[in-house]
C-alpha positions as MATLAB code, in Angstrom:
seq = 'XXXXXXXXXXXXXXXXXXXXXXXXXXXXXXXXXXXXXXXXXXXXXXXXXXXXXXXXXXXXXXXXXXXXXXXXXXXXXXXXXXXXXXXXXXXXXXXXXXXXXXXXXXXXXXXXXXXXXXXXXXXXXXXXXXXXXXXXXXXXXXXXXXXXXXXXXXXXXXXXXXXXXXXXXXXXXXXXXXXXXXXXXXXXXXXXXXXXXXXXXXXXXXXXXXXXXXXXXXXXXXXXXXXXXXXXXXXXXXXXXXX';
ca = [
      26.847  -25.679   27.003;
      24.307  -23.426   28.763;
      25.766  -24.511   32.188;
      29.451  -23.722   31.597;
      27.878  -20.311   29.484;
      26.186  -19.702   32.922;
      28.712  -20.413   35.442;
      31.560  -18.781   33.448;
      28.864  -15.586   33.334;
      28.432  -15.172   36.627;
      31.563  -15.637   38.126;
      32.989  -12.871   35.373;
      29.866  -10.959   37.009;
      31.502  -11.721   40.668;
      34.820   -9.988   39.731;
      33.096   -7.384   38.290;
      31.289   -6.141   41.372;
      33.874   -7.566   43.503;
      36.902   -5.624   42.463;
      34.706   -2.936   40.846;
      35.748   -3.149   37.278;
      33.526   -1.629   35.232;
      31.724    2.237   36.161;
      29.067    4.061   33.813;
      30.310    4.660   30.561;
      33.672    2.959   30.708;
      35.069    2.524   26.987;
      36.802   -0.551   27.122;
      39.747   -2.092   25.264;
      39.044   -6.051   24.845;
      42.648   -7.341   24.016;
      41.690  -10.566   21.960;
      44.626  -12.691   20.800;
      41.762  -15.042   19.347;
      43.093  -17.844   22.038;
      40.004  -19.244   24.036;
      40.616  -16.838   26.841;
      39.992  -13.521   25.763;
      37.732  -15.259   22.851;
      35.043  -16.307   25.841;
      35.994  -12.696   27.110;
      34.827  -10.936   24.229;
      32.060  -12.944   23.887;
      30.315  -12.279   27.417;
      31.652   -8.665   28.284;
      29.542   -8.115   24.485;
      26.201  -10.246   25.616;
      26.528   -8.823   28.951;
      25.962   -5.173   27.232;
      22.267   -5.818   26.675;
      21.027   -6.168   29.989;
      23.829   -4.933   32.456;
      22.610   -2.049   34.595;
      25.584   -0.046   34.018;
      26.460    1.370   30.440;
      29.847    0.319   28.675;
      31.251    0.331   25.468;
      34.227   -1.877   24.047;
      36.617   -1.841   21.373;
      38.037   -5.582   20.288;
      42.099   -5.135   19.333;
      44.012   -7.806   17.885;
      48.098   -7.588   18.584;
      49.170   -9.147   15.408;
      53.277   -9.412   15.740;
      55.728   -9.892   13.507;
      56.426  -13.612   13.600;
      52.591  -14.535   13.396;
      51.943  -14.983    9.743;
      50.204  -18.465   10.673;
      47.564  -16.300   12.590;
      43.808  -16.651   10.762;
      43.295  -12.994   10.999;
      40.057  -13.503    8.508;
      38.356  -16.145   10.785;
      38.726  -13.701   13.868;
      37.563  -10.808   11.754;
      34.664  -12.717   10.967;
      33.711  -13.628   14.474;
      33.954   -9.690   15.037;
      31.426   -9.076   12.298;
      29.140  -11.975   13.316;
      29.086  -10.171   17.127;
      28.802   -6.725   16.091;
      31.767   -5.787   17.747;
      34.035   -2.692   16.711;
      37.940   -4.396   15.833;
      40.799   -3.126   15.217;
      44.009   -4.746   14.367;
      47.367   -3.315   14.616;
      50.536   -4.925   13.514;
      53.173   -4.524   15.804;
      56.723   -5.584   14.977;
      58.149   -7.404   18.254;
      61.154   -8.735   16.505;
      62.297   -5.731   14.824;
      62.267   -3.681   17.974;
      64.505   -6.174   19.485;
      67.717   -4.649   20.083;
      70.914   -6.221   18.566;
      72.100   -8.785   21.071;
      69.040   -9.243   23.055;
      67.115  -12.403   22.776;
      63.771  -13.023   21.720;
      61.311  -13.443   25.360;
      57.942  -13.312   26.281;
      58.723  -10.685   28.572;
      60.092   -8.267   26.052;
      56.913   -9.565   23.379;
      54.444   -8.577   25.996;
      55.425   -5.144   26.483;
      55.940   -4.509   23.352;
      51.872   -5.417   22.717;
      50.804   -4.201   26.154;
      52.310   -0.631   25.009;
      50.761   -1.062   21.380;
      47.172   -1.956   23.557;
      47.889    1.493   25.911;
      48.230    3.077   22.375;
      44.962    2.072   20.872;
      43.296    2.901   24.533;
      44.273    6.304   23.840;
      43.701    6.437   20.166;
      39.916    5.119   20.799;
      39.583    7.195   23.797;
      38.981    4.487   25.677;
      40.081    4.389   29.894;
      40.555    0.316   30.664;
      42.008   -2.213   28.978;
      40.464   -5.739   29.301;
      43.055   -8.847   29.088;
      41.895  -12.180   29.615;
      43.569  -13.575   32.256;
      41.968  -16.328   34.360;
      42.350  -17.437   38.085;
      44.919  -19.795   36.454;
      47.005  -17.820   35.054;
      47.457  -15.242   38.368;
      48.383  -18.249   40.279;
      50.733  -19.401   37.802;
      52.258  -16.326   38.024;
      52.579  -15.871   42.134;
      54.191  -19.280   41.834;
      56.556  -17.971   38.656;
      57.586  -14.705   40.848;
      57.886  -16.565   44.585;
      60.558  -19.107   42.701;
      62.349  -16.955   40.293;
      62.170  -13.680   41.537;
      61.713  -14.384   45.100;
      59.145  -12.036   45.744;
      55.471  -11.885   46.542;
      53.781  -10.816   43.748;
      50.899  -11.482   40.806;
      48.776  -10.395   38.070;
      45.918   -8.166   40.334;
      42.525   -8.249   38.800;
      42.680   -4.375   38.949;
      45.578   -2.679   38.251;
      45.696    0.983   37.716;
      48.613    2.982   35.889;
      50.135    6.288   38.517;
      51.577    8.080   34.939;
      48.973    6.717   32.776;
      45.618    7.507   32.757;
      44.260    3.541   32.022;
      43.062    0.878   34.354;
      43.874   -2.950   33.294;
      41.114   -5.301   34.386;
      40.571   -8.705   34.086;
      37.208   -9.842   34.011;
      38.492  -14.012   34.778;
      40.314  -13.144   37.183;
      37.383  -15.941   38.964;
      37.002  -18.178   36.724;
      38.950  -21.634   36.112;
      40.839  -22.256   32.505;
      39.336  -25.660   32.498;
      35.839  -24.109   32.484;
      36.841  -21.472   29.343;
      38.185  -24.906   27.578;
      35.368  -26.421   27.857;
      32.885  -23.663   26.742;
      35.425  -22.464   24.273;
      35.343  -26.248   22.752;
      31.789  -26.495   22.883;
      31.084  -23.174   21.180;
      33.491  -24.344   18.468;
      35.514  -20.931   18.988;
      38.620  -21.409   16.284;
      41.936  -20.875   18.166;
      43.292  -18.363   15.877;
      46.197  -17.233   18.219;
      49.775  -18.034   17.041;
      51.778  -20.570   18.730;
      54.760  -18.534   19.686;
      57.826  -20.416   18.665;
      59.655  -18.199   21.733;
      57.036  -19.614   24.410;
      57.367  -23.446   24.737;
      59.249  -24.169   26.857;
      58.556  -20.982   29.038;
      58.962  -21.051   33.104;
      54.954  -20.690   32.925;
      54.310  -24.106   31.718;
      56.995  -25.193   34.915;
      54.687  -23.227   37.302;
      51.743  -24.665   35.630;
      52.839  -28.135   35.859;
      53.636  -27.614   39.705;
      50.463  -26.571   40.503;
      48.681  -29.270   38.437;
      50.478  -31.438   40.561;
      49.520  -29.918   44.382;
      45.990  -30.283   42.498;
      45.860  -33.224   41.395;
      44.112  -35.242   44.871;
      42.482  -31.967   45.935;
      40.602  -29.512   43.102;
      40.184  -26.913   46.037;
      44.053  -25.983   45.877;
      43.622  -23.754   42.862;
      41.183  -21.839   45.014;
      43.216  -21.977   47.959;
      45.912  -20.596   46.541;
      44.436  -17.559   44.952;
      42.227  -17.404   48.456;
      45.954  -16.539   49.822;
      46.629  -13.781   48.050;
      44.066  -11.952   49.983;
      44.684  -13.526   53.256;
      48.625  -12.174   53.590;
      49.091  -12.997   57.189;
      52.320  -10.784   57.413;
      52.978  -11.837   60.932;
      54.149  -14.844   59.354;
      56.196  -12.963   56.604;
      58.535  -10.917   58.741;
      61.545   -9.826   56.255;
      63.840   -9.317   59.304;
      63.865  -13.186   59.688;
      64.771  -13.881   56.560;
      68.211  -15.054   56.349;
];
């Protein structure tokens, strides 16, 4: 457990110099669903406090929507208290908001909690938001924009807001989902996230499946892929060309 406790560690440690994510006395937003991503989030971004050479502080917020009364609030409450970690969780009513007609998506569920999250950030005077995306889940989501949007485009690990004043960073941005499964499983971290009914069968899991596959002989091509989002060779990419 040490070793994948380690290695997850200091690759969130990577990102965090890397793309510059955290300055002296940031106040941080942890968004924790109480999935095993931003679970193993919380849980190094709070160790790491102790003897990091730059001073932080971090507020955990739970999105708790309207169609997650399966959710375990309690066990994630008690994880909180067992951490020391100040929580807060807001109910936000996704379903309510929809507007008559629309459909139920996970685009529409996801702004609807990202606003609630910009919210609290301001509430709790706080100027970043951590998610807990991983390197997985950008590349999923280059693949999910290239193929049905037809555009160039991902989850960055920094991302800064021009009319608001809050930074979104994601610590995982370097670190593998099969790595955060295993230390999740070994640490016995409960999955208290809902299973979203809306989500299933989502164009994510299609992406995910696709790259699972290009994968499969070679372990490298996860890597290589999000390698290429910093290696745009836009000689190659010439727009006039494009029929």
């Amino acid at each position: 457990m040490a070793d994948y406790e380690q290695l997850i560690a200091k690759r969130i440690g990577q990102a965090i110099y890397k793309y510059k994510m955290i300055c002296e006395n940031d106040r941080i937003v942890v968004a924790v669903s109480g999935g095993k991503d931003s679970t193993t989030l919380l849980y190094d971004l709070k160790r790491r406090q102790k003897a990091f050479p730059i001073h932080y502080e971090i507020e955990a917020v739970h999105i708790r929507t309207d169609f997650c009364s399966c959710c375990e609030d309690q066990k994630l409450e008690n994880l909180f208290k067992e951490w020391d970690v100040s929580y807060h969780i807001v109910n936000v009513p996704v379903l309510k908001r929809l507007r008559p007609g629309k459909k139920m998506n996970c685009y529409w569920c996801s702004t609807q909690r990202r606003i609630e999250l910009l919210k609290m950030a301001e509430k709790l005077k706080c100027n970043k938001v951590a998610l807990g995306h991983h390197l997985d889940d950008i590349i999923e989501t280059f693949f999910m924009n290239m193929c049905y949007k037809g555009e160039l485009a991902t989850m960055l690990p920094v991302f800064t807001y021009h009319k608001f004043p809050y930074t979104i960073i994601r610590p995982l941005a370097l670190v593998y989902e099969k790595l955060i499964t295993r230390f999740a499983s070994l640490r016995n971290f409960a999955n208290t996230r809902c299973r979203c009914p809306y989500g299933e069968n989502s164009k994510r899991l299609d992406a995910k499946k696709a790259i699972d596959l290009l994968s499969s002989r070679e372990e490298s091509v996860r890597y290589m892929i999000f390698k290429a989002l910093h290696n745009v060779n836009l000689s190659y990419l010439d727009p006039d060309n494009v029929p």
